[in-house]
TORPA-4810 file (N, C-alpha, C, O; in nm, 3 decimals):
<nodes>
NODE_1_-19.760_-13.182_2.506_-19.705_-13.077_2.423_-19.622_-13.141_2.312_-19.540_-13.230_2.333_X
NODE_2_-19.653_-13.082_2.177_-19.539_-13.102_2.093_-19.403_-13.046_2.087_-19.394_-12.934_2.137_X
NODE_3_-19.295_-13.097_2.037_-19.162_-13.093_2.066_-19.143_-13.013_1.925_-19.150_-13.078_1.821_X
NODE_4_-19.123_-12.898_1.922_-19.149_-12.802_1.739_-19.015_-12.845_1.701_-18.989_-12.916_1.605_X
NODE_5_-18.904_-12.778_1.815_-18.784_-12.749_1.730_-18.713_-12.751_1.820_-18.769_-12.771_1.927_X
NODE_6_-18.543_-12.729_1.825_-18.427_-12.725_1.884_-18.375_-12.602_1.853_-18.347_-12.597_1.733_X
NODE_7_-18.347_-12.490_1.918_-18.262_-12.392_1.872_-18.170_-12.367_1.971_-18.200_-12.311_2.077_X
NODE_8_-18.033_-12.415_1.933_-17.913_-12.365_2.022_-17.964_-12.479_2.136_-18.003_-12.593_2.112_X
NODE_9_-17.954_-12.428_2.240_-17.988_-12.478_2.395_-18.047_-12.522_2.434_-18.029_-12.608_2.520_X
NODE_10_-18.246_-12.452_2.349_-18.336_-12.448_2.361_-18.413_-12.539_2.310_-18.399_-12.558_2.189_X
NODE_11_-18.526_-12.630_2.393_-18.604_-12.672_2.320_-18.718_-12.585_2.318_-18.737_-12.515_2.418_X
NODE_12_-18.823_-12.576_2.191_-18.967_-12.513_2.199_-19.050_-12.649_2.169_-19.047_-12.735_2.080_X
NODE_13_-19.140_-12.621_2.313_-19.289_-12.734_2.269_-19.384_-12.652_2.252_-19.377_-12.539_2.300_X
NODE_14_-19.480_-12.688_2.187_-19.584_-12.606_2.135_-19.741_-12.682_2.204_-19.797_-12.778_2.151_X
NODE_15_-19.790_-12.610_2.331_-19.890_-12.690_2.393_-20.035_-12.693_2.327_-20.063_-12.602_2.249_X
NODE_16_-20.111_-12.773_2.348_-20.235_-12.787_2.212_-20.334_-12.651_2.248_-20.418_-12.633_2.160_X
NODE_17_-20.342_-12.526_2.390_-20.345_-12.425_2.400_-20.228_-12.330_2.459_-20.149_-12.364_2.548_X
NODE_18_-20.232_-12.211_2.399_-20.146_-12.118_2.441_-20.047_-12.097_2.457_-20.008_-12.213_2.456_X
NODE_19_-19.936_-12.025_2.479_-19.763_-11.975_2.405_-19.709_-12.082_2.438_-19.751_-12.155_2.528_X
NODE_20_-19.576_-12.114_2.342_-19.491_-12.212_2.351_-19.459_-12.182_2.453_-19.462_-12.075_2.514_X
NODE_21_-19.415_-12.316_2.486_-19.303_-12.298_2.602_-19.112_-12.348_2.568_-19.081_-12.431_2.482_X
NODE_22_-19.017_-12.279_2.652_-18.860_-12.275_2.603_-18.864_-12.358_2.729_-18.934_-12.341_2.829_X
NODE_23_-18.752_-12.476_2.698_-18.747_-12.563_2.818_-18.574_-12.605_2.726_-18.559_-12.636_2.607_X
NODE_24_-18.422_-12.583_2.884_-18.366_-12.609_2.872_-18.292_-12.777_2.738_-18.317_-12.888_2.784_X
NODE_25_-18.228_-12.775_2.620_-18.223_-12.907_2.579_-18.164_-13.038_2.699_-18.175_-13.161_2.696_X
NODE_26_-18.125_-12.980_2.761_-18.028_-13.094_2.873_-18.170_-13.191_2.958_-18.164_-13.296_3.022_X
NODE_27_-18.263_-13.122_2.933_-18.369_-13.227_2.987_-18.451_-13.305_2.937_-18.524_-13.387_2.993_X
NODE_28_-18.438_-13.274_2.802_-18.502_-13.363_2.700_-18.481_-13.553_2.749_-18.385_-13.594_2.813_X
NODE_29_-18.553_-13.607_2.718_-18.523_-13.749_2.759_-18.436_-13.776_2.589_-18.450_-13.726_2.478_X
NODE_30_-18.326_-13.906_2.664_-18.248_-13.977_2.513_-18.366_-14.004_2.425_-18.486_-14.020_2.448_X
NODE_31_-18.298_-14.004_2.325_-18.372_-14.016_2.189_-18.498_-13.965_2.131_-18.577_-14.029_2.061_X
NODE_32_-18.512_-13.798_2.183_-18.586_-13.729_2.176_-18.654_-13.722_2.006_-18.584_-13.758_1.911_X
NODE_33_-18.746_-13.688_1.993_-18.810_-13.643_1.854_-18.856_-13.592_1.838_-18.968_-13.598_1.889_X
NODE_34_-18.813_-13.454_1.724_-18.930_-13.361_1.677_-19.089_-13.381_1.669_-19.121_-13.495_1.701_X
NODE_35_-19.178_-13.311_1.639_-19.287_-13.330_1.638_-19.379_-13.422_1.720_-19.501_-13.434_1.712_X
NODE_36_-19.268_-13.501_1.820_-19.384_-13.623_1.883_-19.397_-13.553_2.003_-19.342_-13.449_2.040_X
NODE_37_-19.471_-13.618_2.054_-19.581_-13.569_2.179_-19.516_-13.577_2.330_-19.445_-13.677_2.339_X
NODE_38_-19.521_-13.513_2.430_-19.460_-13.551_2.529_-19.542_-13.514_2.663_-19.634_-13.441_2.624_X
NODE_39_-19.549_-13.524_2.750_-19.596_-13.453_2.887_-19.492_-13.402_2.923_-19.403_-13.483_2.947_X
NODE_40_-19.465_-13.283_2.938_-19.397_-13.239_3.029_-19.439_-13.161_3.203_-19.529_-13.077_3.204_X
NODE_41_-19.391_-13.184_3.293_-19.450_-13.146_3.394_-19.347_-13.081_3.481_-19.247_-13.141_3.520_X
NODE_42_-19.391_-12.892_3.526_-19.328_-12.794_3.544_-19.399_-12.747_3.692_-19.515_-12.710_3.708_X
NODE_43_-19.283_-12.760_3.803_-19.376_-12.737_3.918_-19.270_-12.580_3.921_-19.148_-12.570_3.913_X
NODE_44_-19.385_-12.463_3.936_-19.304_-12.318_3.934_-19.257_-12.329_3.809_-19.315_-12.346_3.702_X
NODE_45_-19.104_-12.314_3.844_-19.072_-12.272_3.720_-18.983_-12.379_3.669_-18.919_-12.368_3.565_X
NODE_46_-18.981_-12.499_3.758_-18.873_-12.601_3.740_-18.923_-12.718_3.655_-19.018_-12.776_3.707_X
NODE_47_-18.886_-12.763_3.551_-18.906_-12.879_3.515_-18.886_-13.017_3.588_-18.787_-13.043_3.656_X
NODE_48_-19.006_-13.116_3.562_-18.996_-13.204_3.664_-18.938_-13.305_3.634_-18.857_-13.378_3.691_X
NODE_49_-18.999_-13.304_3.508_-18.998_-13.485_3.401_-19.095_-13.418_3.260_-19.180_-13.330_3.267_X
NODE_50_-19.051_-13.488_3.146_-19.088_-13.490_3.045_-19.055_-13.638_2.995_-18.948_-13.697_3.009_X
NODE_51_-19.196_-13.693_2.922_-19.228_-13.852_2.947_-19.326_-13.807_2.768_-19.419_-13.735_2.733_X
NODE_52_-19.237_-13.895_2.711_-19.270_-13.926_2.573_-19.439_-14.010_2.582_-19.465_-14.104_2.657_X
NODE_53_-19.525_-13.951_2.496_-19.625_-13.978_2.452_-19.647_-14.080_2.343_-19.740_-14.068_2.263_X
NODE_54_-19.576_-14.162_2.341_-19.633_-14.260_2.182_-19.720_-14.298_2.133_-19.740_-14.305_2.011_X
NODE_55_-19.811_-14.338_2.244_-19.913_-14.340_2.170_-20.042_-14.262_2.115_-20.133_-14.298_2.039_X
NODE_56_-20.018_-14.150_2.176_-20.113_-14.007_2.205_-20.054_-13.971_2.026_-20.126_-13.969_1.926_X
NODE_57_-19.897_-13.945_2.034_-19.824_-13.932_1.916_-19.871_-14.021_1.751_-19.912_-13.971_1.646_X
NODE_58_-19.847_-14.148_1.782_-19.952_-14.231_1.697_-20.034_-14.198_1.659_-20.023_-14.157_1.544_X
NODE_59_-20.166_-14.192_1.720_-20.303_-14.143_1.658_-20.295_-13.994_1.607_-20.348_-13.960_1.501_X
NODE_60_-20.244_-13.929_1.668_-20.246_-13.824_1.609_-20.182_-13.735_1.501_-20.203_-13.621_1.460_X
NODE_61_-20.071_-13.862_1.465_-19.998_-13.869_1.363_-20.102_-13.964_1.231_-20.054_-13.969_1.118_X
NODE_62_-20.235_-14.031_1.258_-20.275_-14.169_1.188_-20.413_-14.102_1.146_-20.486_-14.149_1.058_X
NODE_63_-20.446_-13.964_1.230_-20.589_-13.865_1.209_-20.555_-13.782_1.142_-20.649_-13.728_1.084_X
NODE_64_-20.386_-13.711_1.104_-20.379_-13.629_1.026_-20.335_-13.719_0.910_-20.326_-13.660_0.803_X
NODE_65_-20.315_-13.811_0.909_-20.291_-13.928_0.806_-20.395_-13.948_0.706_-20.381_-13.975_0.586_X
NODE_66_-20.509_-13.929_0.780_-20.671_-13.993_0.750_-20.717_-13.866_0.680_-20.759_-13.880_0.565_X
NODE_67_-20.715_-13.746_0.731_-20.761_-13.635_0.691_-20.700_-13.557_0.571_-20.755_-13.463_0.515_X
NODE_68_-20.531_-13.628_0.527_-20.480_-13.574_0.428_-20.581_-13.654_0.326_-20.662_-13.591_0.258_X
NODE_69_-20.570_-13.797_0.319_-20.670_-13.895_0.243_-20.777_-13.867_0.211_-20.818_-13.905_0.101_X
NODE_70_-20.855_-13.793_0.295_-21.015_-13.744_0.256_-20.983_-13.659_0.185_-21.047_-13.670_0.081_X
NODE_71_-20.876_-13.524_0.179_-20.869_-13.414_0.118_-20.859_-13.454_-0.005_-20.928_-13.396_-0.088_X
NODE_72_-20.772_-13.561_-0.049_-20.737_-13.564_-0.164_-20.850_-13.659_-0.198_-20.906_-13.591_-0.284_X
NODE_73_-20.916_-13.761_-0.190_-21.018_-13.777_-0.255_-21.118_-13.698_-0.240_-21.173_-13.700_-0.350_X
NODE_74_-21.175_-13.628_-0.172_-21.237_-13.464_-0.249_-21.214_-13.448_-0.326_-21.284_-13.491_-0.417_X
NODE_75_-21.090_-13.368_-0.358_-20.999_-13.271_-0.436_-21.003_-13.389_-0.587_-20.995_-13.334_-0.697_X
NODE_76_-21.018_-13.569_-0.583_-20.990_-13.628_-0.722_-21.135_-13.632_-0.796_-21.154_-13.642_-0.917_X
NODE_77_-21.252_-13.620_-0.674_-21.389_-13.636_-0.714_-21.434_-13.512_-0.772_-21.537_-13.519_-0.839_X
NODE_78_-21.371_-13.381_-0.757_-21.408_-13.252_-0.826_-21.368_-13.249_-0.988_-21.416_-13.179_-1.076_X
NODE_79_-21.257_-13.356_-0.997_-21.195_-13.333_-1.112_-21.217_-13.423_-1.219_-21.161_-13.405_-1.327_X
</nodes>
């Protein structure tokens, strides 16, 4: 899941299907970061562990990297 935002208390991750999920901030691991990737794992209703993704985060930070690049050479070859 991605890590969207912080509001107040709250963290929101945004899973790659279906509604965010609100997960207390006090469980975030140190040196948390917006937008990067994490597992989080929820047995019921309890959070278990949430375990930073870096390298999942990486590529998928390096494919939307790649895909801004194609857009815009499209977008210079029309013109």
């Amino acid at each position: 899941m991605m890590l969207e935002e912080i509001e107040g208390e709250q963290a929101r991750f945004i899973p790659d299907e279906g509604l965010p999920i609100h997960i207390a901030k006090d469980y975030l691991p140190e040196n948390y970061q917006i937008g990067e990737l994490y597992e989080v794992t929820i047995a019921g209703e309890q959070v278990v562990a949430i375990a930073p993704l870096k390298e999942e985060t990486q590529k998928r930070l390096a494919k939307m990297k790649q895909k801004r690049v194609n857009l815009l050479n499209k977008k210079n070859k029309k013109d």
